[in-house]
C-alpha positions in Angstrom: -53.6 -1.0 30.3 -51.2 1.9 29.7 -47.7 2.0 29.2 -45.4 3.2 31.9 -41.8 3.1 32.7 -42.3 -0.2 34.2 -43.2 -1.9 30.8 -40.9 -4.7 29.7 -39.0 -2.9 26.8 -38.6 -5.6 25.1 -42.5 -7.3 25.4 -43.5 -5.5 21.7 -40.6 -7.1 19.4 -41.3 -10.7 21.5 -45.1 -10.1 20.2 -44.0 -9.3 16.5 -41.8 -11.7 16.4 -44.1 -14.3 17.2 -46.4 -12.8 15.1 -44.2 -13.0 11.7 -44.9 -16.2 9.5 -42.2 -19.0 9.5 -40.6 -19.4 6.7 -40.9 -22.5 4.5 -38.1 -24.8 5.0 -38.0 -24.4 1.2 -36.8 -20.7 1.4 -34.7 -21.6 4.4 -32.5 -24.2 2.6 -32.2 -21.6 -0.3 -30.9 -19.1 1.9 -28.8 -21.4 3.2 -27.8 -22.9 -0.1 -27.0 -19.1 -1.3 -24.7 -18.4 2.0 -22.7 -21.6 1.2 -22.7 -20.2 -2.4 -21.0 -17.3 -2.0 -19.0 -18.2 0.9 -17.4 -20.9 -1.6 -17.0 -18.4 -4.2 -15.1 -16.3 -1.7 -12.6 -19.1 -0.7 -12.4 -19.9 -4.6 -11.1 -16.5 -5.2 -8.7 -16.6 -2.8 -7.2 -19.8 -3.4 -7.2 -18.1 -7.1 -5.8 -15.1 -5.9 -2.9 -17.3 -4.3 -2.0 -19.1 -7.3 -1.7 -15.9 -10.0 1.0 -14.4 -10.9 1.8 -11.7 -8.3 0.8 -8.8 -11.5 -2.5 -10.4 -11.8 -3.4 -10.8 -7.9 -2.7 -7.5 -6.2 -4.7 -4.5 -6.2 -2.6 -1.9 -7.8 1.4 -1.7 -8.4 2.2 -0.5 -5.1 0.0 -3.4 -3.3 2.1 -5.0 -0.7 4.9 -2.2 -1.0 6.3 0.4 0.9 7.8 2.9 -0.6 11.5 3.3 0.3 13.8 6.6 -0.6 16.6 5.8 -3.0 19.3 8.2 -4.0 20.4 7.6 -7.6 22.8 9.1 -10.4 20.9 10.5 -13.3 22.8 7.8 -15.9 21.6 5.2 -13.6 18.0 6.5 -13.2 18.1 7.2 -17.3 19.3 3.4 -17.4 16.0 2.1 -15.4 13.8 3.7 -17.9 16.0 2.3 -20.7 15.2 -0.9 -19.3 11.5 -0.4 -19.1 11.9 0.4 -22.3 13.0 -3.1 -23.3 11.0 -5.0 -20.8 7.7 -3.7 -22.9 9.4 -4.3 -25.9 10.0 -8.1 -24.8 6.5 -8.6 -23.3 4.7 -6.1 -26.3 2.6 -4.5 -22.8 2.9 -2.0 -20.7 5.7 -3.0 -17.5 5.5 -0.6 -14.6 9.0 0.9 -13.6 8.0 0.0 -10.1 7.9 -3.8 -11.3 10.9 -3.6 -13.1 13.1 -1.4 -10.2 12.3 -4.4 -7.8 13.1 -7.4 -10.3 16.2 -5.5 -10.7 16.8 -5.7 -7.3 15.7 -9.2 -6.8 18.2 -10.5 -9.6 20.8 -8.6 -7.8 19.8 -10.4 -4.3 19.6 -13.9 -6.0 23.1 -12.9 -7.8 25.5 -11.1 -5.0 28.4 -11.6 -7.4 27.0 -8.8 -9.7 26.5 -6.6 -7.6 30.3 -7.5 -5.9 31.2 -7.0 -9.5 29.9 -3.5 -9.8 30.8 -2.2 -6.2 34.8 -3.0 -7.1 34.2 -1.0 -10.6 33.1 1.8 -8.3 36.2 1.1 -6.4 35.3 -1.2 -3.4 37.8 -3.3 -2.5 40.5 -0.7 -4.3 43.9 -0.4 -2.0 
């Protein structure tokens, strides 16, 4: 019989399929074993990526960041690298200026009276 336009499309992959050998329940439960595998070592690297430290468990130093435009004095820009400087001396490694810019400002969040402190140096508050 020949093929025509009024063929069922789909009649070929129904006979091939039918036509491929089962596979043993052996090889199924492996392939099953090995999706369970890996789908436990994914949700056991993400539990372990929850419980690093946040240096060890992002991507790259500007993972999870965005990037805002801040408008510093030279002495102060001079005095972040000075404290880079003394971070890697502390740790003996390498600390990114990124890292240390945004501990900076999260000491100054946990400690408003420092950076009260500094604003009435720079004459805030001044009658």
């Amino acid at each position: 019989m020949k093929k025509g336009s009024t063929d069922d499309p789909f009649a070929d992959d129904e006979e091939e399929a039918d036509n491929e050998p089962e596979q043993p329940e052996s090889e199924r439960s492996e392939l099953n074993s090995s999706a369970t595998s890996e789908s436990l070592t994914a949700a056991q690297s993400t539990t372990q990526r929850q419980s690093l430290p946040y240096i060890h468990s992002r991507d790259g130093v500007k993972d999870g960041r965005k990037q805002r435009p801040v408008f510093l004095r030279e002495h102060i820009e001079d005095g972040i690298d000075d404290l880079v400087d003394q971070m890697e001396s502390e740790f003996g490694e390498d600390v990114y200026k990124t890292d240390v810019t945004e501990a900076a400002m999260a000491v100054a969040q946990e400690h408003p009276e420092l950076v009260l402190e500094k604003l009435e140096e720079w004459g805030y508050g001044w009658s």
